[in-house]
C-alpha positions as CSV (number, residue, x, y, z in Angstrom):
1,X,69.1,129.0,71.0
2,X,71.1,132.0,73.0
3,X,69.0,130.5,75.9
4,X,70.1,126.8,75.7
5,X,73.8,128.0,75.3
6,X,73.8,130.0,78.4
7,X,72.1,127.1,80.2
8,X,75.3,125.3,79.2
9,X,77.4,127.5,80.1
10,X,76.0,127.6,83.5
11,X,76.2,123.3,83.4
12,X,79.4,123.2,82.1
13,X,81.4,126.0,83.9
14,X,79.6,127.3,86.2
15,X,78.8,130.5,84.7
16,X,82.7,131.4,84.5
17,X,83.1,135.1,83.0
18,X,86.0,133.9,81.0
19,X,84.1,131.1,78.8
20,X,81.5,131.1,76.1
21,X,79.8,128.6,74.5
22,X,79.7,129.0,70.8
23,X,77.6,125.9,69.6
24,X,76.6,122.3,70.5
25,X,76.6,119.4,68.0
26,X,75.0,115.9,69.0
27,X,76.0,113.3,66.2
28,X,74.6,110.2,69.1
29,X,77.9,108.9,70.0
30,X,80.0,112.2,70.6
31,X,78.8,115.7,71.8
32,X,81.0,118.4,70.8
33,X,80.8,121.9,72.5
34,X,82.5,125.2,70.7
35,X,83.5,127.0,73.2
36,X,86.1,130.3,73.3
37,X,87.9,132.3,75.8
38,X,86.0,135.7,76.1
39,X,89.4,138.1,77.9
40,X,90.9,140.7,75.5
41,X,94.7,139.0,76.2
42,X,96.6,136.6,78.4
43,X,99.9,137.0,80.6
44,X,103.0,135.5,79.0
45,X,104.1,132.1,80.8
46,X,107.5,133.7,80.6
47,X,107.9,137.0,81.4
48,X,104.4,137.2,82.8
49,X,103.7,140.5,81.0
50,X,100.5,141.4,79.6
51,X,99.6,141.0,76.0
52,X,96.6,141.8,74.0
53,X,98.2,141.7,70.4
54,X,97.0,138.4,68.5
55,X,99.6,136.6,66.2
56,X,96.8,133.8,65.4
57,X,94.5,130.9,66.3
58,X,93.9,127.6,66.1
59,X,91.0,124.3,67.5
60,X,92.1,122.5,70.6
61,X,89.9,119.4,71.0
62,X,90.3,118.1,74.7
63,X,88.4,115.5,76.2
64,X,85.8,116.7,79.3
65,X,84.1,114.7,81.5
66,X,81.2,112.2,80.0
67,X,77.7,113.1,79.8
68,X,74.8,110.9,80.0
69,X,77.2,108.4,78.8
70,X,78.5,109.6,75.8
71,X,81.5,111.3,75.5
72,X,82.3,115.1,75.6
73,X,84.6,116.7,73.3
74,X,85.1,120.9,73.7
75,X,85.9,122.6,70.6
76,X,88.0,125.2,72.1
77,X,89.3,128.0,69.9
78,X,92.6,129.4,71.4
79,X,94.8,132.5,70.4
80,X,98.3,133.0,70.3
81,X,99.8,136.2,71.2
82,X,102.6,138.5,70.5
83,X,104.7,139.4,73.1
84,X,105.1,143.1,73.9
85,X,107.9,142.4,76.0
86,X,111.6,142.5,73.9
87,X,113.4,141.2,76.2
88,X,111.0,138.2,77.1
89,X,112.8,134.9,75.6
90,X,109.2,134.2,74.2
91,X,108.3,135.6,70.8
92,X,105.0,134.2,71.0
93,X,102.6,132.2,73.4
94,X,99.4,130.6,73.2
95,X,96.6,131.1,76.3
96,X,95.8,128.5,78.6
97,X,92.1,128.7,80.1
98,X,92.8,127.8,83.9
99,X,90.0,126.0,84.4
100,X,89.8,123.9,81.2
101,X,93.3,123.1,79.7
102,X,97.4,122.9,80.2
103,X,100.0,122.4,77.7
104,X,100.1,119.2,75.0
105,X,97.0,118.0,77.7
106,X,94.4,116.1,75.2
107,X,91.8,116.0,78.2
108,X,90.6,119.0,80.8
109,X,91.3,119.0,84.1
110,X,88.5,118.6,85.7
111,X,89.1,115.1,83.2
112,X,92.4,114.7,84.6
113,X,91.5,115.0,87.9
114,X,88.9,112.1,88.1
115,X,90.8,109.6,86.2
116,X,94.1,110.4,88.6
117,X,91.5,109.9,91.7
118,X,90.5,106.4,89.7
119,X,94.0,105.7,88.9
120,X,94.7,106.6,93.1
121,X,91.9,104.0,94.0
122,X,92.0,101.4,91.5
123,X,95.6,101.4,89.3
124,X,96.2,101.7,86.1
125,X,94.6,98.1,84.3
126,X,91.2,98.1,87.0
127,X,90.9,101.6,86.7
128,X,91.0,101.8,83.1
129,X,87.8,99.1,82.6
130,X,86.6,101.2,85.2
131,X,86.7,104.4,83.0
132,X,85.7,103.0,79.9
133,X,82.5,101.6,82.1
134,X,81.4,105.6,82.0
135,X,82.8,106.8,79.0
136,X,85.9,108.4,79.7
137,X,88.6,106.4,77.7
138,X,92.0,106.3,78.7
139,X,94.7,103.8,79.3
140,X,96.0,102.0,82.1
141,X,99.8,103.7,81.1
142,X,97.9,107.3,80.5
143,X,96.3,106.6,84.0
144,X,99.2,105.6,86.0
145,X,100.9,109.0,84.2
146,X,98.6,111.2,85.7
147,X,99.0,109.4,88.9
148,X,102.8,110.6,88.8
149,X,102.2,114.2,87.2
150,X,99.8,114.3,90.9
151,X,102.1,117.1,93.3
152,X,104.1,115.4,95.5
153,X,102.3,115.4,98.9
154,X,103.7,117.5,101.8
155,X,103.3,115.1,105.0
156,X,101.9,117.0,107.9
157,X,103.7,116.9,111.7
158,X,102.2,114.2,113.9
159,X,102.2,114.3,117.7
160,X,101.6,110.3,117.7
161,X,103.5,108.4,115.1
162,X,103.1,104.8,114.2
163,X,106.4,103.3,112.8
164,X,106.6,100.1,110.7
165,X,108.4,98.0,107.8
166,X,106.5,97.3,104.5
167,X,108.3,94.9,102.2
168,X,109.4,95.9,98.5
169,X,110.3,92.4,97.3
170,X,109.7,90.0,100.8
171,X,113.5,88.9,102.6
172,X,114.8,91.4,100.2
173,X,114.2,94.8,100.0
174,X,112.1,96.6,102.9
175,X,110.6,100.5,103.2
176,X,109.0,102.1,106.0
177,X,105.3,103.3,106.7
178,X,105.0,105.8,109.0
179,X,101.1,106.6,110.4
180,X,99.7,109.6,112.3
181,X,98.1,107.5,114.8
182,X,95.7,110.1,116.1
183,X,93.8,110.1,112.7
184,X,94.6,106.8,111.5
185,X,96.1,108.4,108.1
186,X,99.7,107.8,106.5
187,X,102.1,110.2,106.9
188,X,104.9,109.0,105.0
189,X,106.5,106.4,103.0
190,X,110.6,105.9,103.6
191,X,111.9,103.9,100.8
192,X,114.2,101.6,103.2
193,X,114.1,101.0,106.9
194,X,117.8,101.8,108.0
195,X,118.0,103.5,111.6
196,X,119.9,106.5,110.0
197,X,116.6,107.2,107.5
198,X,114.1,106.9,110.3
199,X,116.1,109.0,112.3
200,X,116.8,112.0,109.6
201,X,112.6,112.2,109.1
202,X,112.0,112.3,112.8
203,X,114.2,114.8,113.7
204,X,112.3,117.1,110.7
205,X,109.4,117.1,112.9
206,X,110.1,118.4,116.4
207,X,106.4,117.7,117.8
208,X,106.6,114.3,117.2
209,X,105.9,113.2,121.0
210,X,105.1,109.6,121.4
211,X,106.5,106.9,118.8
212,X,104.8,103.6,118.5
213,X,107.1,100.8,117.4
214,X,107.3,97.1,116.9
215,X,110.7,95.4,118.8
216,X,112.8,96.3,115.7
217,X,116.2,97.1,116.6
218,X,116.4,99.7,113.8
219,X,113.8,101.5,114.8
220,X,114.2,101.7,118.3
221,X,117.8,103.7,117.3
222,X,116.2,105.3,115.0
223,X,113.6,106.8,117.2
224,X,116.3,107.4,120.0
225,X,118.6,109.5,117.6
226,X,115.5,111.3,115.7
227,X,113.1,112.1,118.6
228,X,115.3,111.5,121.7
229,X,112.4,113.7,123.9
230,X,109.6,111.5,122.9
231,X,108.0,108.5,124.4
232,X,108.9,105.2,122.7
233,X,105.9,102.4,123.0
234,X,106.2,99.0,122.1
235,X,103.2,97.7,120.2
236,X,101.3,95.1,122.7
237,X,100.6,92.8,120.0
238,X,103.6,92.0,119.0
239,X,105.1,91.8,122.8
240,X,101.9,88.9,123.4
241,X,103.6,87.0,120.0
242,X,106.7,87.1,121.1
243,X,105.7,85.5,125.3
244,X,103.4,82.8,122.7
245,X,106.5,81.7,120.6
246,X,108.4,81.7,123.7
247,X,105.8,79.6,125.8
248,X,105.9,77.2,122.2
249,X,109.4,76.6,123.1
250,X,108.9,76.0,126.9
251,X,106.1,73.3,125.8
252,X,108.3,71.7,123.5
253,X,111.0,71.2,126.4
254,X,108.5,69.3,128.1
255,X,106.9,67.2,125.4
256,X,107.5,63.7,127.6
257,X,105.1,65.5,130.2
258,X,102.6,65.5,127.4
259,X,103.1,62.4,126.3
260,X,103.6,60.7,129.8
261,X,100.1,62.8,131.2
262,X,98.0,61.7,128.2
263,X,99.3,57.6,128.3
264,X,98.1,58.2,131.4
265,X,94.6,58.8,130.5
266,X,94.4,56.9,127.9
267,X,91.2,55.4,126.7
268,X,91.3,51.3,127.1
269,X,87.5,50.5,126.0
270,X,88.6,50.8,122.2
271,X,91.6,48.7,120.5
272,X,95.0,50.1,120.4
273,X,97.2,51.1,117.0
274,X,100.0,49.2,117.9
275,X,100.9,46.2,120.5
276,X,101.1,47.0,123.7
277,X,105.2,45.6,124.1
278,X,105.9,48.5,121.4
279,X,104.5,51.6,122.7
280,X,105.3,53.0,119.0
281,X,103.1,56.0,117.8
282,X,103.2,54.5,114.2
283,X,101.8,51.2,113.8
284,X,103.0,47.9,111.8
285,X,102.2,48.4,108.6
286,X,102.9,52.3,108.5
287,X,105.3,53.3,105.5
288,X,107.7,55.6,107.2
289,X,107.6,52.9,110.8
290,X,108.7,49.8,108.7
291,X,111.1,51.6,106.4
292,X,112.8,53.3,109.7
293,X,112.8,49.8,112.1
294,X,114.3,47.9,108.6
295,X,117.2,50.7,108.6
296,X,117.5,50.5,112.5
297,X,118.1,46.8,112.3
298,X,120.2,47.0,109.3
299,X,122.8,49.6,111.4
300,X,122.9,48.1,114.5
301,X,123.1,44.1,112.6
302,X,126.6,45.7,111.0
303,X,127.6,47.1,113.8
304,X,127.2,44.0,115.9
305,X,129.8,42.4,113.0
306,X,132.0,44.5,113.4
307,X,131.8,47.4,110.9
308,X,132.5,51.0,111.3
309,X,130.3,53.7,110.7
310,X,132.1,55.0,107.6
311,X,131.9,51.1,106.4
312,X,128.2,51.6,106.9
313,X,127.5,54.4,105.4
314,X,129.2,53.6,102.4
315,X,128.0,50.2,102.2
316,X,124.5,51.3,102.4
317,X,125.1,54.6,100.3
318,X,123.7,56.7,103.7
319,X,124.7,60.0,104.6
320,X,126.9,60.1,108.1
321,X,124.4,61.8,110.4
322,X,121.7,59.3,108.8
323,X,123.9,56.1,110.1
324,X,124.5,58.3,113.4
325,X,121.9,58.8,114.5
326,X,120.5,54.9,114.2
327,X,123.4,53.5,115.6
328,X,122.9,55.8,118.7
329,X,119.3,55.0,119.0
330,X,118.4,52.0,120.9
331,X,115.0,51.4,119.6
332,X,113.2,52.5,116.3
333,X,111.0,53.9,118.1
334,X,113.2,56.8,119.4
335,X,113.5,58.0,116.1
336,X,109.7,58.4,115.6
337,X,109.9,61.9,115.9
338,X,108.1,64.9,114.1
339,X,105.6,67.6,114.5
340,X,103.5,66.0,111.5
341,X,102.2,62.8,113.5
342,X,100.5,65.5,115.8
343,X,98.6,67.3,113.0
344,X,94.5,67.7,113.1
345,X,92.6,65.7,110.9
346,X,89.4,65.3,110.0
347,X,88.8,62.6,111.5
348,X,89.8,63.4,114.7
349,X,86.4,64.7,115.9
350,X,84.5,61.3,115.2
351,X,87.2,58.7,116.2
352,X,85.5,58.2,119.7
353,X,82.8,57.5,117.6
354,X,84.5,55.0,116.0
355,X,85.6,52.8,119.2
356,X,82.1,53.1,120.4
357,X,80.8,51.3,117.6
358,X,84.3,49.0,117.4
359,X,83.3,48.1,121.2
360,X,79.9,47.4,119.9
361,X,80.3,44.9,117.1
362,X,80.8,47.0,114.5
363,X,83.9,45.9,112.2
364,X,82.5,47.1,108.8
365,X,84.5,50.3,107.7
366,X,82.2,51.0,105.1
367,X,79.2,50.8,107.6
368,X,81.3,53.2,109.9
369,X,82.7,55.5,106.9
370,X,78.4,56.2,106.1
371,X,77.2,56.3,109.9
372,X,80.3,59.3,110.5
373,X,79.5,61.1,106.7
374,X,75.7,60.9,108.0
375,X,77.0,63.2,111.4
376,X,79.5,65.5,109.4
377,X,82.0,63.7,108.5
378,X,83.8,65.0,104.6
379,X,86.9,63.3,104.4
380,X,87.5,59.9,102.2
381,X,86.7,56.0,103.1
382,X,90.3,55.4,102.8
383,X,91.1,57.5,105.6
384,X,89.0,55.1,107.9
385,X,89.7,52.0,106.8
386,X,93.5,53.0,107.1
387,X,92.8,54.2,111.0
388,X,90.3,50.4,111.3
389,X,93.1,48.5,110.1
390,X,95.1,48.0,113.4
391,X,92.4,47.6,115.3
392,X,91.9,43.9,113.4
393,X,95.1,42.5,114.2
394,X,95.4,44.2,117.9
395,X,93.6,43.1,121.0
396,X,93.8,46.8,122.9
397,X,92.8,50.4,122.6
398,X,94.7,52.9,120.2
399,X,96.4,55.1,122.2
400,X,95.5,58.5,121.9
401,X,97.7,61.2,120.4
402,X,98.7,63.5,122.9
403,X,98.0,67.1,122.1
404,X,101.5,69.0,120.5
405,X,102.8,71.7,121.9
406,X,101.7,74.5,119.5
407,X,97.6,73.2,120.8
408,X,98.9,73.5,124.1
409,X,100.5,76.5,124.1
410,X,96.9,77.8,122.5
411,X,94.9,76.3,125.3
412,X,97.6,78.5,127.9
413,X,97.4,82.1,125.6
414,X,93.5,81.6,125.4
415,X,91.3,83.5,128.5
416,X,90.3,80.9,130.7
417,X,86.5,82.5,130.6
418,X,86.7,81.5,126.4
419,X,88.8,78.6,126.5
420,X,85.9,75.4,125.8
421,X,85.4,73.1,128.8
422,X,86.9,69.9,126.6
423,X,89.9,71.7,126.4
424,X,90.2,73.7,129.8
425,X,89.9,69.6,131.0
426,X,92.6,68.4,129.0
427,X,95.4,71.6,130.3
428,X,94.1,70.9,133.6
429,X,95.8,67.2,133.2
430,X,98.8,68.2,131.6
431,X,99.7,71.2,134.4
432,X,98.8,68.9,136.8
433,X,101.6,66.7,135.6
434,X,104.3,69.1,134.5
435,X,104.8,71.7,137.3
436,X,106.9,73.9,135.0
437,X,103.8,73.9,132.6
438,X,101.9,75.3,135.7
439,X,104.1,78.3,136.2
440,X,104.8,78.9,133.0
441,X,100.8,79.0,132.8
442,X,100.6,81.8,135.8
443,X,103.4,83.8,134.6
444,X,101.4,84.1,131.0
445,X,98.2,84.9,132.5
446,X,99.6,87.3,134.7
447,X,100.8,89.0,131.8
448,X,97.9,88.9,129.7
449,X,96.4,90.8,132.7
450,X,99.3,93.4,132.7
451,X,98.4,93.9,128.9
452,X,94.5,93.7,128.8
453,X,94.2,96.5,131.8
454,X,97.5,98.6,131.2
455,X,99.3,98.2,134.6
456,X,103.2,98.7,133.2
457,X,104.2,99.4,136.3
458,X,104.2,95.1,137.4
459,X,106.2,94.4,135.0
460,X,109.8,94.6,137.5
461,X,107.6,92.1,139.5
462,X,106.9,89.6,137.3
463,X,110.3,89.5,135.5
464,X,111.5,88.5,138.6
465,X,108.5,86.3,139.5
466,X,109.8,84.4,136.5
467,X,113.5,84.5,136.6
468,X,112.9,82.7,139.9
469,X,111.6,79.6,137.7
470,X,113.2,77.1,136.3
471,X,112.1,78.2,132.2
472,X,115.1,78.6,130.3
473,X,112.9,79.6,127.2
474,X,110.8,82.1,129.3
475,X,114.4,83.8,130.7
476,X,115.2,84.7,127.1
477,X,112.0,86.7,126.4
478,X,112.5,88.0,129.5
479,X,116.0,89.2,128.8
480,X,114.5,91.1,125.4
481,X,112.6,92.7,127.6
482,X,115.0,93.8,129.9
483,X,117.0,95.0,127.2
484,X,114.1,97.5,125.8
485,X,112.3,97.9,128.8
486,X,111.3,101.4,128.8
487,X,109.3,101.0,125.7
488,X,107.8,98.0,126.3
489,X,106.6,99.6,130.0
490,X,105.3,102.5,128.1
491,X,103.6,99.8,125.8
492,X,101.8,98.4,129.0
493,X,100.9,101.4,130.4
494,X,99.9,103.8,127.8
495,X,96.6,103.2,125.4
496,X,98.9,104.1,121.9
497,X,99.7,100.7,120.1
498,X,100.4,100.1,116.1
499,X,97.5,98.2,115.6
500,X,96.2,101.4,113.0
501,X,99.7,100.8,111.3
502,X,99.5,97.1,110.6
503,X,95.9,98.0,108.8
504,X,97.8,100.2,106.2
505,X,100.9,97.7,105.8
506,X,98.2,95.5,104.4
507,X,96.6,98.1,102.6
508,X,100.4,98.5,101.2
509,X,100.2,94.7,100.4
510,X,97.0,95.0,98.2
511,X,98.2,98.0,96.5
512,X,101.5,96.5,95.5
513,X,99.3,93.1,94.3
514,X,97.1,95.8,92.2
515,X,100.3,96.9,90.4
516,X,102.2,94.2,90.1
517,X,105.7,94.8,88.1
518,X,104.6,98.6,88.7
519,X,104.8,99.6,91.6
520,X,108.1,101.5,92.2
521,X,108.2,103.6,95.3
522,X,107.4,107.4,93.5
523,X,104.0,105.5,91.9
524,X,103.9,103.4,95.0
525,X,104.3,106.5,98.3
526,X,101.2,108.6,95.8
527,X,98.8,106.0,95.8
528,X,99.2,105.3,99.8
529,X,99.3,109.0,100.6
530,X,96.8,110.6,98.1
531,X,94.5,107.9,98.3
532,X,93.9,107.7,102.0
């Protein structure tokens, strides 16, 4: 038996000097250990004077780590001592064996420490099932506990930091996430994003020497007042999103060109959607066409008798901008505007299809609706007996739709090498008619080359290879960038970026989702910091 309990011992502790094991009792569900401390006295907590003068004793029964299992319960015998010092506060303490318990603690550390690193991975609710699942009971409010009790961690002094907002509560309250981007770890977490809080951490940490940043304001004055020696960079990802929503805008100045280019080339072997005196994108029939050319006619019949606008909008309980803008416009069809007429469906794919077969003989949309399911086709018979319907009562083609700006401005961001022939075919016509499309084209290539192979130092060049075109939108990027144009050279010339940084804002994101109604930033800055 003396064999099998030093065998333990050497398990369990790792042969520690200070601990003996007394007995072990297996009743199949629990296994209880006796164990003792074997020193002659302890230090007071208070005075930290030695004492080896025992007032008593009683049974601690803390919780160790499972086994096999089942769970592990030490039955550890502790003293309490007298303390020999008078002028010690303490009359009396009780020992605490370092490697086994702490004060009012109903589990050992080595217990503590794996349910806090659960707690750090999975939260409190997951990481609780997750505990259970091996035998070491606890709740998720006991595990999220010893997630705060964890030591506050000490953030180390980058030489490449990563700067970005995480939200709190989206369009309401915002921290910051900063990011050593040389080993991809978080740093810190700032609990707001104000210039003035940025600024106060970077100036603790002198040997900060590049800072990676999106175009936030804040930051950039943050950076300059907290590190004004080091290099600011402007993340290359975010400079690319901001040319795309700016070449979105330039394409939607010249939607006519896209509409004009693709009448143009307008299929005529199929029949149209509408008669070809109307030129209207919706056909008769349509819900929203009728209803609009009934309240066009309406308008414009009172106005032709003589009635004001107020008269009108009263008569017909209208607002004023509603009756405005049909009196000014001098069709319906003017009005027939909207981003949702342009939208992918999925029968866009398989309606060439259906004007082969409609050239062919083939009126029956049933017949149609099984020959396009049979090559792929998933969407509903209703959807193609709505787009046959025209075709019954109109002699001519459907027009096709012509591509909306945000699939155009695609086809001009995408590499010409990757963009598919279809498509590279269908820009080619609309540049071909629209010459500001065509340098608006060139100046975005020519800056997805800048980007793609670092050269910073054409960027003078091509703002002024742009300014000297007539691209209102463009000009406004272009100002941004004039107005933070060392960082955004630095961005195209140096290989730093914040792409590690986004990675751990949506880390952030699923470590908020875990703790939903939980997460305030103490818990919250632990879990991002201790855990990576």
């Amino acid at each position: 038996m003396g064999e099998v309990l030093l065998r333990l011992e050497e398990l369990l502790f790792l042969a520690d000097p200070g601990i003996r094991v007394e007995s072990v009792q297996d009743d199949g569900e629990v296994i209880r250990v006796g164990v003792r401390c074997r020193t002659a006295g302890a230090r007071c907590p208070g005075c930290a004077s030695w004492s080896g003068r025992v007032h008593g004793s009683y049974l601690r029964f803390p919780a160790d780590l499972p086994v096999a299992g089942r769970r592990v319960v030490l039955r550890l015998r502790v003293r309490r001592f007298t303390c020999e010092d008078v002028s010690c506060g303490r009359r009396t303490f009780v020992e605490q064996v370092a490697v086994l318990t702490r004060r009012y603690s109903q589990r050992t550390e080595r217990m503590r420490a794996v349910l806090a690193e659960v707690g750090l991975a999975l939260a409190g609710r997951v990481g609780a099932r997750l505990a259970d699942v091996f035998g070491a009971q606890a709740s998720r409010n006991t595990i999220l506990r010893l997630i705060d009790a964890l030591p506050e961690p000490q953030p180390q002094s980058p030489r490449v930091v990563g700067v970005d907002e995480y939200a709190m509560r989206k369009g309401r309250v915002y921290g910051t996430v900063l990011v050593d981007v040389e080993t991809r770890r978080p740093v810190d977490l700032l609990p707001d994003r104000e210039a003035d809080t940025v600024a106060a951490w970077l100036a603790e940490y002198p040997g900060i020497e590049v800072v990676c940043r999106d175009r936030a304001p804040f930051f950039a004055e943050g950076a300059s007042i907290g590190a004004p020696t080091a290099v600011q960079v402007a993340d290359r990802f975010h400079l690319w999103r901001n040319l795309g929503e700016a070449a979105e805008r330039c394409v939607s100045r010249h939607r006519p060109c896209l509409r004009a280019t693709f009448a143009e080339s307008a299929p005529e072997k199929a029949p149209v959607l509408e008669p070809a005196e109307s030129g209207s994108p919706w056909p008769t029939g349509h819900r929203f066409a009728d209803r609009t050319r009934a309240k066009h006619a309406t308008v414009h019949a009172l106005l032709a008798a003589g009635h004001s606008r107020r008269s009108i909008q009263r008569q017909l309980g209208m607002t004023y901008r509603t009756v405005q803008r049909l009196a000014d416009a001098a069709k319906p069809e003017d009005l027939f505007q909207g981003q949702w007429q342009n939208r992918p469906t999925k029968l866009d794919d398989f309606k060439p299809y259906l004007h082969e077969r409609w050239a062919e003989g083939c009126t029956n949309a049933w017949t149609l609706w099984e020959e396009i399911k049979a090559h792929g086709y998933t969407g509903g018979y209703g959807a193609v007996r709505a787009y046959l319907r025209p075709f019954r009562t109109t002699p001519t083609a459907p027009a096709a739709r012509p591509p909306s700006p945000r699939t155009v401005t695609g086809w001009i961001l995408t590499h010409p090498d990757t963009l598919p022939e279809g498509e590279r075919l269908k820009l080619k016509s609309v540049l071909a008619g629209c010459p500001e499309l065509d340098a608006l084209t060139g100046h975005v290539r020519a800056f997805g080359k800048m980007l793609t192979q670092l050269q910073g130092d054409q960027l003078p060049q091509w703002i002024k290879a742009v300014r000297a075109d007539d691209l209102p939108s463009l000009h406004a990027s272009v100002n941004g960038l004039k107005r933070d144009l060392a960082a955004v050279t630095a961005g195209l010339t140096l290989p730093w970026s914040s792409g590690i940084v986004e990675g751990h804002v949506n880390r952030i994101k699923m470590i908020k989702r875990q703790m939903y109604g939980r997460a305030g930033f103490g818990l919250l800055r632990k879990r991002v910091l201790l855990a990576s």
